[in-house]
N, C-alpha and C positions, 0 to 999 in steps of 0.2 A: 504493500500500500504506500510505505512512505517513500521509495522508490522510485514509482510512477510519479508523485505529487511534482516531485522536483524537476520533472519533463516540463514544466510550464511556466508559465513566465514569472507567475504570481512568487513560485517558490526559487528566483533566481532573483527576485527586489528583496527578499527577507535574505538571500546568504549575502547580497551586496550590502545591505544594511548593515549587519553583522562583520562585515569587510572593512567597514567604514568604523563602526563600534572598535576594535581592535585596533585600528589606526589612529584615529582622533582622541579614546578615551584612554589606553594604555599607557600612553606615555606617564600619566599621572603618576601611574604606579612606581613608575624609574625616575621619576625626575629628580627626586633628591638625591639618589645615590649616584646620576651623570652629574649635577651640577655640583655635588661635594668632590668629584672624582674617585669617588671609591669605586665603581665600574667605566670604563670606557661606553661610550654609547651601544655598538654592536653588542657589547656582552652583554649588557642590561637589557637592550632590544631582545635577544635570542632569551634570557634566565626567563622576562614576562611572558615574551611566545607559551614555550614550555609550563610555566606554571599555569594562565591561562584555559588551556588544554585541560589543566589536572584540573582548576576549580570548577569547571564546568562539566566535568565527568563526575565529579563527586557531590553536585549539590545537583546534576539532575536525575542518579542513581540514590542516592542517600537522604537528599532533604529538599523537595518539589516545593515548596510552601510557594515561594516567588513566582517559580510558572503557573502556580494556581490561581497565585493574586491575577496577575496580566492577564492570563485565559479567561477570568470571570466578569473582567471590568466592562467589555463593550458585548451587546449585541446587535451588530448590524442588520436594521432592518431589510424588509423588502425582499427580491429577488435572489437565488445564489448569484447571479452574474452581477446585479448589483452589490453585493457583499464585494464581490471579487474586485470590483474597479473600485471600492471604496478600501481595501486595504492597500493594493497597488497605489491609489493616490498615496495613501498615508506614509508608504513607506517611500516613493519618491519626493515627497516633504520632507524626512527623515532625513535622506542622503546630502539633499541639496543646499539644506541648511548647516550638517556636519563639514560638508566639504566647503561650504562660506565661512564657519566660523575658523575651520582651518587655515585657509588664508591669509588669515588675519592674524593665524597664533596665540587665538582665546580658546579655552577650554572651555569647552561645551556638553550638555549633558544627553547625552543619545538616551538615556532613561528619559529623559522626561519630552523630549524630545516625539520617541515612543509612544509615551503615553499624549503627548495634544497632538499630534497629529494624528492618532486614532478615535481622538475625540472630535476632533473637527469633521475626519469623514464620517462618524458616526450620526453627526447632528444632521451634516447633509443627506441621509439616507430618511427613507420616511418611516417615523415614529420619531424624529427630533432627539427631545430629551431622555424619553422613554428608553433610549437603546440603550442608556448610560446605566450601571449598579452603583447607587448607591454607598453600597455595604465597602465594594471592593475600593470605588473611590477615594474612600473614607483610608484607606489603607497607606493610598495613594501621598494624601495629602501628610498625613502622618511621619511619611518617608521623606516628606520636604522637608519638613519642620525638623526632622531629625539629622539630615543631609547639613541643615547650615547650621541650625542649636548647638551642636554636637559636636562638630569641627574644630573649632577654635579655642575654644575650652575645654577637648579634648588633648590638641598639642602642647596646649600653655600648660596643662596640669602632668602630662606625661615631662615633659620637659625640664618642668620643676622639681619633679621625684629625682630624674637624673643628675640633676645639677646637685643633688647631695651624695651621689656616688663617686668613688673617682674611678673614672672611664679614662682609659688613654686617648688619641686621638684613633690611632691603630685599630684599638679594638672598639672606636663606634662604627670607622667603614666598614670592619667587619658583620658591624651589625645591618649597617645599611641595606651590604648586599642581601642577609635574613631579610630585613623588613621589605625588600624591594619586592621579593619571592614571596612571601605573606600577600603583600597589596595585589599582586596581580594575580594569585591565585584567589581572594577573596572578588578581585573584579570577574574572575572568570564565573566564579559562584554568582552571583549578582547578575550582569547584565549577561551571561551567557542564556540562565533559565527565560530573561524576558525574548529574548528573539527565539528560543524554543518554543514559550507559547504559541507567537508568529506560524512556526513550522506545522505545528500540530495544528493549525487550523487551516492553514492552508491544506493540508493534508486531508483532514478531514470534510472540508467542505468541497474538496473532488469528488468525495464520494456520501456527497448527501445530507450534509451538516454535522455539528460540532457531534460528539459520545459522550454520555453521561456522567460520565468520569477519566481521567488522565493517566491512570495510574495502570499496570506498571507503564515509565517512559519507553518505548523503544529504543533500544541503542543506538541503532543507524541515525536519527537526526540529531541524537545527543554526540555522537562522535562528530556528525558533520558541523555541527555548530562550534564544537572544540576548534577542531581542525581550519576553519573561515576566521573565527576571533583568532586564533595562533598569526595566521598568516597575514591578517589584517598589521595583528601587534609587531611581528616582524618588520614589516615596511617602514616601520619609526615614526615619530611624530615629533622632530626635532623643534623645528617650533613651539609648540606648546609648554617643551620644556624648560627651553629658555623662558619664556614667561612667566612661568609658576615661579625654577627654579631659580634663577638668574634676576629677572625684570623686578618682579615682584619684591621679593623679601633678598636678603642677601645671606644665607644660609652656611653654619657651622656641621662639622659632622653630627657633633649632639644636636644641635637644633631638627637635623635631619633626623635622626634617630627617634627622635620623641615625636616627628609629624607621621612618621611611619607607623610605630606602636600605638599613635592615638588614632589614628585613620584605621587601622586594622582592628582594633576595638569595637570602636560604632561599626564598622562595615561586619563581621562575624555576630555581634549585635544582632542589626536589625535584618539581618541574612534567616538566621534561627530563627525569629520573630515573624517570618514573612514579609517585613514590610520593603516593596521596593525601590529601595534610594538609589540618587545618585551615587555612585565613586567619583565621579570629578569634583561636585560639591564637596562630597566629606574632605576629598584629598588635599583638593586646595584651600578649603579652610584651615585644616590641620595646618598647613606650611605655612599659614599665614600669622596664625596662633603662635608656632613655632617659635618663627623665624624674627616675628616683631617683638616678639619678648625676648629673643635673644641678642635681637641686635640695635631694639629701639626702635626702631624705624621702620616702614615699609613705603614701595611709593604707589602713592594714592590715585595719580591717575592710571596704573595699571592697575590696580583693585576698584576704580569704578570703571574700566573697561570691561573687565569681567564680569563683572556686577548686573552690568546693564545690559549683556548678552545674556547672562541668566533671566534676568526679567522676560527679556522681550523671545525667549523660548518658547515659555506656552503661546502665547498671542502670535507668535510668529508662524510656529510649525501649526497652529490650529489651524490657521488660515489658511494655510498653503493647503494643507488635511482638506480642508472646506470646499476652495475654491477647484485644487486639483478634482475632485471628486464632481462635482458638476462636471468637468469637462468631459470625464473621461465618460459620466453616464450618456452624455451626446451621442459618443462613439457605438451606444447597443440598439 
């Protein structure tokens, strides 16, 4: 079944999605250990590939809760073929926007990204508001509030504990490179399970609509989702990283060290919990938290640039979700 799904176009905008996810959102994960240099860029590129791959084998065999959230949130009214041009819009909203805010070298959040531009086509379908859960939304906005609450007084306090240990310099790269492998496999847990959902529905509604249940995952799109974010994460996202790492805050090994441990916290958090957050929100808050309490300072017109790309995420990719979606109903 899930085999077939991927013969079609529908199920070739979700691995591109996922392509994109991997390229634009991974770097987060390395960025403090390329900009401390405790990894060279390639290594840290290949260590996230690799972890990646594992978090996303082991949170869609061991712990689904995330793919359940994303699977329950929308029901696309109307037609299958309408369903069908309504997640195709969403997930070319999804790319278009990842690959704008790349250019520019802002991190950007393909979760939440994800989630409005699935909302936007959903509204456009007929039943409006109605296609939208409640329950699962409610989850949704949870995972925001936890993405930016959590970040920064998560680094400041990890950071703090540290600063009464004596750490050599030596042995925080060493940790870097741990926490770099933490964060990217926790990203792989995270937003691997959300483009899984993607899969299984696209899968499913080839053959007649969503199934009452999810469970067990199939391995074949849980490999192939590993495999797509791997490959995605490999191509690098050297940009972004300067941003975070570099532009933003001007980052110590320890200051690194404690945006890692605190970012891997809330992320294995609210991973258990189900609730789907960003990784770029937590990550770059964590370094922000970090890195301003370590070094005083941070500069402010690269933290309201990122600021206000988060903002105009929802409202942006909903739009696109929205507007794409009429067009594409034209075409049936």
């Amino acid at each position: 079944m899930f085999g077939l799904s991927f013969l079609f176009p529908i199920g070739l905008l979700v691995l591109a999605a996922l392509l994109v996810n991997g390229w634009t959102d991974a770097p987060n994960a390395i960025a403090t250990a390329v900009a401390t240099h405790a990894l060279s860029f390639p290594q840290a590129a290949l260590l996230a590939a690799v972890c990646n791959l594992a978090g996303v084998l082991w949170a869609a065999t061991s712990h689904s809760a995330v793919t359940d959230t994303i699977y329950s949130i929308f029901h696309f009214g109307g037609s299958s073929a309408q369903a069908r041009s309504a997640l195709c819009a969403a997930l070319c909203a999804i790319v278009l926007w990842a690959v704008l805010a790349w250019r520019f070298g802002v991190p950007t959040s393909e979760s939440h990204a994800l989630v409005a531009g699935l909302t936007g086509a959903a509204l456009a379908l007929p039943g409006g508001l109605s296609n939208l859960s409640p329950d699962a939304w409610m989850k949704v906005l949870l995972g925001l509030v936890f993405s930016l609450g959590l970040g920064i007084p998560a680094g400041r306090t990890v950071l703090c504990l540290l600063s009464h240990l004596s750490l050599s310099e030596q042995l925080c790269r060493r940790g870097l490179t741990v926490g770099a492998a933490l964060n990217a496999f926790l990203h792989g847990a995270q937003d691997g399970q959300k483009f899984l959902g993607m899969l299984l529905l696209c899968a499913f509604w080839e053959f007649g609509g969503p199934p009452p249940d999810t469970r067990p995952v199939p391995l074949v799109p849980v490999v192939l989702c590993g495999i797509v974010m791997a490959l995605g994460t490999a191509l690098g996202g050297r940009r972004i990283i300067d941003t975070i790492g570099q532009d933003m805050v001007h980052l110590t090994a320890k200051a690194g060290l404690a945006a890692d441990l605190g970012c891997g916290a809330c992320l294995l958090l609210c991973t258990l919990a189900g609730l789907p957050v960003s990784t770029t929100h937590v990550k770059t808050a964590a370094i922000l938290g970090a890195g301003q309490s370590a070094s005083g300072t941070a500069n402010l017109t690269v933290v309201r640039r990122i600021f206000l790309t988060w903002v105009f995420t929802f409202p942006g990719c909903g739009l696109l979700g929205f507007f794409l979606t009429h067009v594409f109903l034209l075409s049936l």
